[in-house]
C-alpha positions as a LaTeX table, in Angstrom:
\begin{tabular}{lrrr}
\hline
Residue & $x$ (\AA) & $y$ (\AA) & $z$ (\AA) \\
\hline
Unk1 & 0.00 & 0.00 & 0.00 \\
Unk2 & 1.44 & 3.30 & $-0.91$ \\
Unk3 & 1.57 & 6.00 & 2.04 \\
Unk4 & 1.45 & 9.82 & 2.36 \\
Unk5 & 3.73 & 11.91 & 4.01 \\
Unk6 & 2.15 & 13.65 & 7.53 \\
Unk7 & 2.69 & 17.17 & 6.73 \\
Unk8 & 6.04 & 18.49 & 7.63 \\
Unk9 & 6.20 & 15.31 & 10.20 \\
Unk10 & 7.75 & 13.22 & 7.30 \\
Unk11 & 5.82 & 10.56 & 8.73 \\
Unk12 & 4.87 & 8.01 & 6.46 \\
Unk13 & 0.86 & 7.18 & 6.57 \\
Unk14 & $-1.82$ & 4.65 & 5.22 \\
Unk15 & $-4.83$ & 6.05 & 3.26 \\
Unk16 & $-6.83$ & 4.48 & 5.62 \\
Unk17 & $-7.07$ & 4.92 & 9.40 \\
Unk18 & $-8.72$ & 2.26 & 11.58 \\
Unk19 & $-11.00$ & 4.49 & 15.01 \\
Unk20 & $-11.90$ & 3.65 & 17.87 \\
Unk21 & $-14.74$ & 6.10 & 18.28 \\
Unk22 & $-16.91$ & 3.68 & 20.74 \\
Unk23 & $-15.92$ & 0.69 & 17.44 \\
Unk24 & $-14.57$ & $-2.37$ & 20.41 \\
Unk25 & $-17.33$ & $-1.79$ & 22.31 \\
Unk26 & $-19.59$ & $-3.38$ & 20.17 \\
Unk27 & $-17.19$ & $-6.15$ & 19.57 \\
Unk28 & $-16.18$ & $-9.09$ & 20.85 \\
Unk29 & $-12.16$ & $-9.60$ & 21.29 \\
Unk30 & $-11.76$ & $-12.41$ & 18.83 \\
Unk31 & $-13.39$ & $-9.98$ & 16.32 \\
Unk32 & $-11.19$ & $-6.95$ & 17.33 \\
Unk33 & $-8.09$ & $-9.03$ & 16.76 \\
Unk34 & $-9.53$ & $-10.39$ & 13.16 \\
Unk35 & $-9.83$ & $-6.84$ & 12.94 \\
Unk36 & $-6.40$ & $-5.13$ & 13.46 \\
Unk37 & $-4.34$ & $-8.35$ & 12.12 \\
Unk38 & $-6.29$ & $-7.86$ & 8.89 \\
Unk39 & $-5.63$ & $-4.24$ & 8.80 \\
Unk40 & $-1.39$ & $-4.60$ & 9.23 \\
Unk41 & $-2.10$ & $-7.07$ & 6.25 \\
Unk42 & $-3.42$ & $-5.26$ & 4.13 \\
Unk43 & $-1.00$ & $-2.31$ & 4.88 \\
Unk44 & $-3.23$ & $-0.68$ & 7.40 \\
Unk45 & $-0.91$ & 0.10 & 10.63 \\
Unk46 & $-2.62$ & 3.98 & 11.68 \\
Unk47 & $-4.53$ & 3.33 & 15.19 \\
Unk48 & $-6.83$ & 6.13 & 16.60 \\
Unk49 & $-7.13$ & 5.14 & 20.05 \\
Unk50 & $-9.19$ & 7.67 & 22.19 \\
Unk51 & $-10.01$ & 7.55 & 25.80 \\
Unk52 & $-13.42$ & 8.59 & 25.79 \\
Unk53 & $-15.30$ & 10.14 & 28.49 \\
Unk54 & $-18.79$ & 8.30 & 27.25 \\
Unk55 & $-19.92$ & 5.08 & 25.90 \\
Unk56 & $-21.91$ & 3.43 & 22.95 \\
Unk57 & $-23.52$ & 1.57 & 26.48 \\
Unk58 & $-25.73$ & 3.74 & 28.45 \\
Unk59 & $-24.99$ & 1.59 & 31.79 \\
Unk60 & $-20.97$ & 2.09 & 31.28 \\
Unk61 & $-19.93$ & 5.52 & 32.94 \\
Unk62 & $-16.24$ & 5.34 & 30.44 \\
Unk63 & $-16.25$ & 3.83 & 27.46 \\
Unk64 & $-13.53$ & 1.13 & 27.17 \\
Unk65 & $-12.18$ & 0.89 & 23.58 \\
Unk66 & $-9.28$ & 1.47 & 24.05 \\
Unk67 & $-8.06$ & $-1.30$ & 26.83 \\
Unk68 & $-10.28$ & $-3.83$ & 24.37 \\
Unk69 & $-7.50$ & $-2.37$ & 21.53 \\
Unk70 & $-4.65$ & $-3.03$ & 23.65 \\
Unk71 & $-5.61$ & $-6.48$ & 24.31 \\
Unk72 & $-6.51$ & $-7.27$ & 21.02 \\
Unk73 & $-3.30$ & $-5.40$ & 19.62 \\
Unk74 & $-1.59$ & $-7.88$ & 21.72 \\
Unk75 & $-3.23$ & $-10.69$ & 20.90 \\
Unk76 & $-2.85$ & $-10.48$ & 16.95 \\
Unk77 & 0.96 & $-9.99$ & 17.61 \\
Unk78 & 1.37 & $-6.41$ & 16.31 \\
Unk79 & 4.24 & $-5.41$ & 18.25 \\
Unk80 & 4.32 & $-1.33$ & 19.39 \\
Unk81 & 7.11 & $-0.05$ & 16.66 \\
Unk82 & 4.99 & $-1.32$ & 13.65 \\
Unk83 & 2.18 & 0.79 & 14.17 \\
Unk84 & 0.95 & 4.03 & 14.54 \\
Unk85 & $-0.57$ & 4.94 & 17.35 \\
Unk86 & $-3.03$ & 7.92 & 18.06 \\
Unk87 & $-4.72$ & 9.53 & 21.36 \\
Unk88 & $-7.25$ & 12.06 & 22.16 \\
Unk89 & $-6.36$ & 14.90 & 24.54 \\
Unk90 & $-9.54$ & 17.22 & 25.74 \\
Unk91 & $-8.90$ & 20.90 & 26.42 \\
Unk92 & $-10.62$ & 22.95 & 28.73 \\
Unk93 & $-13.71$ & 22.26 & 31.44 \\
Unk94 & $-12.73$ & 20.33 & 34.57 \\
Unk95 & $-10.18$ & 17.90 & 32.70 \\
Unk96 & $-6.59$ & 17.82 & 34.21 \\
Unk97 & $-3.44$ & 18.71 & 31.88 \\
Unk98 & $-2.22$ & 16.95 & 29.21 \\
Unk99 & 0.44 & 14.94 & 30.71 \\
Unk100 & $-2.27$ & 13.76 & 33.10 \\
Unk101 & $-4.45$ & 12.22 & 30.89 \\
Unk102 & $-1.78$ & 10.69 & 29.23 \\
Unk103 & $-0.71$ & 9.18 & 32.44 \\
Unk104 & $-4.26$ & 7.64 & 32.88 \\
Unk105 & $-4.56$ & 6.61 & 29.08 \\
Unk106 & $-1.61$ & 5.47 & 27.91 \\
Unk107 & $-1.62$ & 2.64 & 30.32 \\
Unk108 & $-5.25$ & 1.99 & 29.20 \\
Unk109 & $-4.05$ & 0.92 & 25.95 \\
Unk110 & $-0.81$ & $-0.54$ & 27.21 \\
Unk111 & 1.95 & 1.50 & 25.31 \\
Unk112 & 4.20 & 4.25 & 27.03 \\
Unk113 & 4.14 & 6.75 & 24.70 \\
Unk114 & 1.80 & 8.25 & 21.31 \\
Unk115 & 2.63 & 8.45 & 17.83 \\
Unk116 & 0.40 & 11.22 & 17.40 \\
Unk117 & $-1.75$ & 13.06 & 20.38 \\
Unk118 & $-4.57$ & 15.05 & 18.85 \\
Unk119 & $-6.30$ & 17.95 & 21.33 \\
Unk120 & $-9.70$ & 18.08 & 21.38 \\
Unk121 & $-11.78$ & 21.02 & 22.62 \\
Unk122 & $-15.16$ & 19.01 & 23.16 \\
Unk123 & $-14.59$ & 19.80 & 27.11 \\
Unk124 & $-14.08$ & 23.35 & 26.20 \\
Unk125 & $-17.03$ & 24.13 & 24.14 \\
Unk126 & $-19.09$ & 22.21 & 26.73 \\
Unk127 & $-17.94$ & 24.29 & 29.72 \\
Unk128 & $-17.72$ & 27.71 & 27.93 \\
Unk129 & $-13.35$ & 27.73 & 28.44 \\
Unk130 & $-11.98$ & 29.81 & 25.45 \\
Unk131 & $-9.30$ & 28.18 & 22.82 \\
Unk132 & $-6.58$ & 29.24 & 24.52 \\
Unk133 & $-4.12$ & 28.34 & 21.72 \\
Unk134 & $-0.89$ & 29.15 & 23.22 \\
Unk135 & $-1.41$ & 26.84 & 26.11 \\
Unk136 & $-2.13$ & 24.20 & 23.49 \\
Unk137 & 0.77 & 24.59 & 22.06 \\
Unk138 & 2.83 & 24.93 & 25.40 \\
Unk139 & 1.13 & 21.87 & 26.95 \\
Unk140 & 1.87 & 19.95 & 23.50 \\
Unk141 & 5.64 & 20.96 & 23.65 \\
Unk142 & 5.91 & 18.88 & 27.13 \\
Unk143 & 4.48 & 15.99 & 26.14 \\
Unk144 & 6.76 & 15.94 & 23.39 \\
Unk145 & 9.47 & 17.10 & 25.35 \\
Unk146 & 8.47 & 14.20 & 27.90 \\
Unk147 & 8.30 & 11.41 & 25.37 \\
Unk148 & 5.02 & 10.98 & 25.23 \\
Unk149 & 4.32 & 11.90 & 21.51 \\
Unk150 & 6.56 & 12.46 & 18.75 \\
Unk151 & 3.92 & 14.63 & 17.24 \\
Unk152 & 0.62 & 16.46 & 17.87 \\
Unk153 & $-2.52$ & 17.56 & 16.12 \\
Unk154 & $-5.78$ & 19.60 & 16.17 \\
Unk155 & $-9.36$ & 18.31 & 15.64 \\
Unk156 & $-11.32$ & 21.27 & 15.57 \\
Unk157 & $-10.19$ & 24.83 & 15.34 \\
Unk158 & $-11.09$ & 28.26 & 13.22 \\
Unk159 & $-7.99$ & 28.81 & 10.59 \\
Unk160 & $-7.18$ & 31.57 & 12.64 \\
Unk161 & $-6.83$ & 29.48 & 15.67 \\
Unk162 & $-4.52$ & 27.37 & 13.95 \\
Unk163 & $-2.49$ & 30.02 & 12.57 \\
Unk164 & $-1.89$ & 31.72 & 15.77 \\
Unk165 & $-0.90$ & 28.02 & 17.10 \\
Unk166 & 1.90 & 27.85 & 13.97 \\
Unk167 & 3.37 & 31.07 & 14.64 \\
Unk168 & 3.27 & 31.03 & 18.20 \\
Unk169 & 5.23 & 27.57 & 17.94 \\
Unk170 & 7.59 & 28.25 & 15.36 \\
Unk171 & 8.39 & 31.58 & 16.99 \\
Unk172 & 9.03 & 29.80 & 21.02 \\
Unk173 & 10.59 & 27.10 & 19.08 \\
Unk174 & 8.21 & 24.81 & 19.94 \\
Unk175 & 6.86 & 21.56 & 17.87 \\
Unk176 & 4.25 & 22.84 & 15.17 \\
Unk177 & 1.49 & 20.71 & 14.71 \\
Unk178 & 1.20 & 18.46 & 11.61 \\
Unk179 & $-2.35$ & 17.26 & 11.53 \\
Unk180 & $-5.93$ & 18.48 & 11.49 \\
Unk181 & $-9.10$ & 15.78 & 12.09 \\
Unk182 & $-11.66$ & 17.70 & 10.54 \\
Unk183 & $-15.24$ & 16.25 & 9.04 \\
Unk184 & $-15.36$ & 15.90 & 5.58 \\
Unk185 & $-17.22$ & 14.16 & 2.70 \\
Unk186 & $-18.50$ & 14.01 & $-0.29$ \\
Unk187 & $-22.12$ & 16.08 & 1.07 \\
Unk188 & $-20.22$ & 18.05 & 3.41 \\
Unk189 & $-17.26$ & 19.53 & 1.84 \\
Unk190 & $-17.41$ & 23.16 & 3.86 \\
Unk191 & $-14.53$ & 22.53 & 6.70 \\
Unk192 & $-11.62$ & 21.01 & 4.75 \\
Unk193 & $-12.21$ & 22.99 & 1.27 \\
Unk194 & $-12.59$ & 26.23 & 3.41 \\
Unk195 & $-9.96$ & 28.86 & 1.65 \\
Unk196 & $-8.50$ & 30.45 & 4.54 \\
Unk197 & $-7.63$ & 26.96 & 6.27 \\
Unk198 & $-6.00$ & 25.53 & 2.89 \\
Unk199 & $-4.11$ & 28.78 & 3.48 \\
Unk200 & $-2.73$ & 27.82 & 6.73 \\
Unk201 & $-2.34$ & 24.42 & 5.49 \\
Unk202 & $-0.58$ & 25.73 & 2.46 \\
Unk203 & 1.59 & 28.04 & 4.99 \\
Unk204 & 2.68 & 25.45 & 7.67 \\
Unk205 & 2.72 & 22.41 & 5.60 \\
Unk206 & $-0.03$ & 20.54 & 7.53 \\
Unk207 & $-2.78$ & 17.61 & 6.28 \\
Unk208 & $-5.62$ & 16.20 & 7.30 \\
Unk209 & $-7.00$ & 13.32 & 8.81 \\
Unk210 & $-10.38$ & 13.29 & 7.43 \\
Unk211 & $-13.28$ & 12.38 & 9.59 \\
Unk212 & $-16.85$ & 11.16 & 9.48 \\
Unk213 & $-16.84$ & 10.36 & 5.27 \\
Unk214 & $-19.59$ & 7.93 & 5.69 \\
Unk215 & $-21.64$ & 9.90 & 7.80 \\
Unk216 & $-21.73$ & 7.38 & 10.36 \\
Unk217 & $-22.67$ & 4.80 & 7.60 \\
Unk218 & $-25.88$ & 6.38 & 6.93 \\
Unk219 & $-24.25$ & 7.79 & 3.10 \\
Unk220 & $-23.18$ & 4.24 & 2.08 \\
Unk221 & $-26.80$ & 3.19 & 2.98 \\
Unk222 & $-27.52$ & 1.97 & 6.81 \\
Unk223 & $-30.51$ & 3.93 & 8.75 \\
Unk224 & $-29.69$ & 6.54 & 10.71 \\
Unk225 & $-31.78$ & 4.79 & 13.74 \\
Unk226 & $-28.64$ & 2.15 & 13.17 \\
Unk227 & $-26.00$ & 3.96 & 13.76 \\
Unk228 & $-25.80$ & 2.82 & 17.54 \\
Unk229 & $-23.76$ & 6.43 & 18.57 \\
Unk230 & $-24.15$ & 9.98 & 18.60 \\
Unk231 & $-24.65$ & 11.62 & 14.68 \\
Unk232 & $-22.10$ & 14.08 & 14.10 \\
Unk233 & $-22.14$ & 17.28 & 12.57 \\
Unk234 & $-25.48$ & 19.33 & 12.87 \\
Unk235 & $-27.19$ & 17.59 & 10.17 \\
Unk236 & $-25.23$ & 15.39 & 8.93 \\
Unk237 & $-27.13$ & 12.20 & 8.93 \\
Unk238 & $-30.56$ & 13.35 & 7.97 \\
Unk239 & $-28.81$ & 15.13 & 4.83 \\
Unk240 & $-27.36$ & 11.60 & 4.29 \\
Unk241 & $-30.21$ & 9.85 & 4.09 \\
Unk242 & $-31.35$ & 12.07 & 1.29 \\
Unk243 & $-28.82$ & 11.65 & $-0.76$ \\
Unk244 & $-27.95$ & 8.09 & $-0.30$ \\
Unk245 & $-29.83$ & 6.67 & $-2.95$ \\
Unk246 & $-28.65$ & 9.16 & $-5.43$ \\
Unk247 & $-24.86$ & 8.69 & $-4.28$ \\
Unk248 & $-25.49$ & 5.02 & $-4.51$ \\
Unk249 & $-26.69$ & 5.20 & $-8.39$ \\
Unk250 & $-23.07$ & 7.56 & $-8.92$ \\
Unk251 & $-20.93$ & 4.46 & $-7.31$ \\
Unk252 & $-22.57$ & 1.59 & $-9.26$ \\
Unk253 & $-22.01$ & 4.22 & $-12.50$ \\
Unk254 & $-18.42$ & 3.92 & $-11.18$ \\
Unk255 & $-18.11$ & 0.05 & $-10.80$ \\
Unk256 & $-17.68$ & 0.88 & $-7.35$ \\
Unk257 & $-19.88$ & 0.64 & $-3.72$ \\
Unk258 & $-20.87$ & 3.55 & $-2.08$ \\
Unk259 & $-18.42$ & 3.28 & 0.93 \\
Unk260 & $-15.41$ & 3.04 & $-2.14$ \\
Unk261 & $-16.97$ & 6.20 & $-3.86$ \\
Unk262 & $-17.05$ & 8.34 & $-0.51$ \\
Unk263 & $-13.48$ & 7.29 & 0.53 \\
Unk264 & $-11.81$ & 7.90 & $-2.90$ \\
Unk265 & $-13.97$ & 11.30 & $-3.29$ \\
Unk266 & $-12.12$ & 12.17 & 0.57 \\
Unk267 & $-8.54$ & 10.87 & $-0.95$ \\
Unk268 & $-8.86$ & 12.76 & $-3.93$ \\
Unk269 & $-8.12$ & 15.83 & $-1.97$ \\
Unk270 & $-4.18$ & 16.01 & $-2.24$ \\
Unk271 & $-4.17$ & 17.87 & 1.58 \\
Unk272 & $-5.60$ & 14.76 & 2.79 \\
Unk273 & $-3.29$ & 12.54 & 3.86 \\
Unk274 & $-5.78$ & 9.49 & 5.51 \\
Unk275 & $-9.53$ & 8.58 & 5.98 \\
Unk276 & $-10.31$ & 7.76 & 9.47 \\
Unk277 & $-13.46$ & 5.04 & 9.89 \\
Unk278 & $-14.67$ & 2.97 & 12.76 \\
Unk279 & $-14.83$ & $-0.15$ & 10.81 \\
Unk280 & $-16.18$ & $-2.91$ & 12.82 \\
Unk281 & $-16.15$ & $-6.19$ & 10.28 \\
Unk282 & $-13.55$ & $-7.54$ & 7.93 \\
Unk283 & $-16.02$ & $-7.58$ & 5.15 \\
Unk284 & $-16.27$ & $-3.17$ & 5.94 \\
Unk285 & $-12.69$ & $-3.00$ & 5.90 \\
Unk286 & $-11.68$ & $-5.08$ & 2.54 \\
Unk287 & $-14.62$ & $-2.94$ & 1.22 \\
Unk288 & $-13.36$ & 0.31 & 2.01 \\
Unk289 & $-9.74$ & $-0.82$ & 0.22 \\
Unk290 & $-11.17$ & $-0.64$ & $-2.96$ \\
Unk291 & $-11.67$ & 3.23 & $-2.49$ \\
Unk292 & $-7.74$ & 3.07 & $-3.30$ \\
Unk293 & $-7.93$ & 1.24 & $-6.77$ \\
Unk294 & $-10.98$ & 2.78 & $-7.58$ \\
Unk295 & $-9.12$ & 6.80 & $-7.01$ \\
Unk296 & $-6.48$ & 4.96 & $-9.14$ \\
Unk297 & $-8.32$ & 3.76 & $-12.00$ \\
Unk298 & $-10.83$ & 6.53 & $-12.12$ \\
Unk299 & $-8.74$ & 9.44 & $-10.94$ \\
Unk300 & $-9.20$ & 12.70 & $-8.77$ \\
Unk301 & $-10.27$ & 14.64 & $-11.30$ \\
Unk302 & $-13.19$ & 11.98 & $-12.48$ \\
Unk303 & $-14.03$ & 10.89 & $-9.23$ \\
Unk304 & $-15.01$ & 14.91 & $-8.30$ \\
Unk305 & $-16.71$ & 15.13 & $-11.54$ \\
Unk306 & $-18.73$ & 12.00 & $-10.80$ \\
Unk307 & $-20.25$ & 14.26 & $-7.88$ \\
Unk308 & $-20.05$ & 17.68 & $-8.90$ \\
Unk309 & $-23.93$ & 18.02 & $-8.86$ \\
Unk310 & $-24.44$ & 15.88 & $-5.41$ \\
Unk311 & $-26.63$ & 18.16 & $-3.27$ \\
Unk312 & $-24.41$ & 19.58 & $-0.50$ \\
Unk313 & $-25.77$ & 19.56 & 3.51 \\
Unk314 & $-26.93$ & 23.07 & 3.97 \\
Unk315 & $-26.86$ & 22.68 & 7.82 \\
Unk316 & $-22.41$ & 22.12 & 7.69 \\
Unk317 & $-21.27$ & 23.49 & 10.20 \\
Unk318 & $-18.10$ & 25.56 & 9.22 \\
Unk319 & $-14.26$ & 24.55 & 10.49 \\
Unk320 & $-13.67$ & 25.44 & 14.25 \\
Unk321 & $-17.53$ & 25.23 & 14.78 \\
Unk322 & $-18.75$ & 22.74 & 17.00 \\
Unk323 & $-22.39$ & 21.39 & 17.03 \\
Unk324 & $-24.56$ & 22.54 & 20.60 \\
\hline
\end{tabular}
């Protein structure tokens, strides 16, 4: 499988990105292991592996997807230097520091340091705390410092944010980040096409790690009332399940399935570096590889054609927003 480079990182990364988002809970460990050793197989070695501070079970006050990963990476023999491995770190409300929550996750999952720490500012909008940018980036540069990540990222942020967090690093001398998980799909294109952040992407050499491209499976054709987990973006699912039949007709027009179509369309976008999905079964997984032949044999250009006239979701929310 070929890779792309992680921004100015020079990290080498798959296409594809296997989350966690609440995935192991709903799966037994024999199936999680299936899971992962088919992934490293097929050429698939990017983890996302959040501690989560909720759970796709109502009873469970903490999720626990990520100790089920860390058994199961185990278990299928994927030792720690062939993969990559990602955490979450929330920002704001009544959450401890950075280095703290590493210090309670990273045993979770059973590793002693991150690949990649992303920061998170769920807690923040929640609690009203502001984006305080330049204790991001100071918190960031001691976990690094501390060998706890080799590099860090941003999930949601205005492109001003994220500029301020550049220059501020670059001129303390700190560790820029590299990465930015934003939403983005073929019916919700707003946050990673928006012109001032491909400007600061441009400017700082970052990529992104796209997010929710299936709209929780409901594009590629499974109810909404399926999904099992909260929605997404303000919108995002009921706008998929207008559209699905439509994008449906586009991907057998293609030779392709609808999950292929929606990953290629993401991949197409040369500042995206990987896809991020919760896959749950093999069968989703070798699916979802076919979104790399099919970018190859149709191209960018003809797979953005192919949807050019796909009705957008109105309701988007716009990068650095955060649904209420």
């Amino acid at each position: 499988m070929e890779r792309n480079t992680l921004g100015h990182s020079g990290l080498q990364v798959p296409p594809l990105t296997l989350g966690s988002y609440h995935v192991y809970d709903r799966m037994s460990q024999e199936e999680i292991v299936d899971l992962l050793r088919t992934a490293v197989d097929a050429g698939i070695n990017w983890f996302d592996v959040g501690h989560y501070a909720s759970a796709a079970n109502p009873e469970r006050r903490v999720s626990d997807t990520d100790i089920r990963f860390g058994w199961a990476r185990i278990a299928a023999g994927i030792k720690r230097e062939d993969y990559i491995h990602t955490e979450k770190l929330w920002f704001g409300g009544p959450r401890p520091t950075f280095k703290a929550q590493l210090a309670e996750s990273l045993p979770r999952a059973q590793v002693d340091a991150a690949d990649i720490v992303i920061e998170n500012p769920d807690t923040a909008y929640h609690f009203g705390t502001p984006h305080d940018m330049k204790d991001i980036v100071t918190q960031m540069a001691g976990v690094i410092d501390a060998g706890l990540s080799r590099f860090w990222g941003i999930n949601h942020a205005t492109p001003a944010e994220i500029r301020e967090a550049c220059e501020f690093a670059d001129r303390e001398g700190m560790p820029l980040p590299t990465v930015l998980q934003l939403p983005y799909s073929a019916i919700a294109r707003r946050m990673a096409e928006d012109p001032d952040l491909v400007e600061v992407m441009t400017d700082f050499d970052l990529t992104i790690q796209a997010s929710n491209t299936l709209a929780v499976g409901v594009l590629v054709g499974r109810p909404a009332a399926q999904a099992g987990r909260p929605l997404g973006p303000d919108g995002m699912t009921a706008h998929a399940e207008r559209v699905a039949g439509e994008f449906a007709q586009i991907a057998e027009s293609l030779e392709a399935t609808p999950a292929q179509l929606a990953i290629a369309f993401t991949l197409a976008n040369p500042h995206v570096a990987s896809v991020i999905a919760g896959m749950s079964k093999r069968s989703q997984l070798e699916d979802n590889l076919g979104a790399i032949s099919l970018l190859s044999r149709v191209g960018a250009a003809g797979i953005r054609d192919a949807l050019s006239a796909l009705p957008q979701n109105e309701r988007e929310l716009s990068v650095g927003e955060l649904e209420n």
